[in-house]
Steps between C-alpha positions, in 0.01 A plus 500: 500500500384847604570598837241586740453906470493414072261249591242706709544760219410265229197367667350893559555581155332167410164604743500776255669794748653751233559906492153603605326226724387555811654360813318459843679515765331434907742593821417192689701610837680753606768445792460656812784760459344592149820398346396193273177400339405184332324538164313311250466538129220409226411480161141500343491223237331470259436097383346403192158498600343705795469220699916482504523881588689501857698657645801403566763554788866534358690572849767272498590562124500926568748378791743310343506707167542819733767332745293529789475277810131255519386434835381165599169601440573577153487865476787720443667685837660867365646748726505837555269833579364852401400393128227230334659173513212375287649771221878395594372117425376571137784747419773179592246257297531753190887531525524114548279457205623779225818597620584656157174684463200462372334626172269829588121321447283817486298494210305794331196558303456688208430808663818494755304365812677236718294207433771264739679640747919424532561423860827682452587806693876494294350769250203733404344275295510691189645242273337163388807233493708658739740266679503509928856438621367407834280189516409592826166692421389278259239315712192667623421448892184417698502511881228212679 
């Protein structure tokens, strides 16, 4: 039996969240000393007709893979100030989820334009195959 964190971790890698998706994050509250905010995270997904296409609200499974405490109201309470907790959020999620790395995925065309970016700020980008140490940057952020 896998234990909670491998768990969550299995089930975002099942919605399809890989190096390169796109995570949205909202700051539902902020405290009144500016210390904590609550935050929620989501997924576009994409089901096998248009009609299925949701989107889909993967809170409590960023929390628990990430270690982080969920509120009662089901969002997840992180503390701290004077950076973007929404960036901090998806950071944790990619170190949760890759902590060995992730393959670089920017691709090239024939004449050397990017034709997908690699989320990864771990090198210049130069080389197609390259291996990121830190799993970290391997998701791409959205702030609602």
């Amino acid at each position: 039996m896998l234990n909670r964190k491998e768990d969550a971790i299995q089930t975002l890698k099942r919605l399809g969240v890989r190096p390169g998706s796109r995570i949205y994050v909202k700051v539902e509250t902020i405290s009144e000393s500016g210390m904590s905010r609550t935050l929620s995270a989501y997924i576009p997904y994409r089901g096998k007709t248009k009609n299925e296409d949701s989107i889909l609200d993967i809170t409590v499974d960023v929390g628990v893979a990430c270690g982080l405490a969920i509120t009662k109201d089901r969002t997840i309470r992180i503390s701290g100030c004077g950076m973007d907790m929404t960036f901090e959020l998806v950071y944790l999620l990619g170190m949760a989820m890759f902590p060995k790395g992730f393959r670089c995925i920017e691709r090239r065309d024939t004449q050397g334009r990017i034709t997908r970016h690699c989320p990864s700020n771990d090198h210049l980008n130069h080389h197609e195959g390259a291996w990121h140490k830190s799993g970290g940057y391997a998701l791409n952020r959205q702030r609602l």
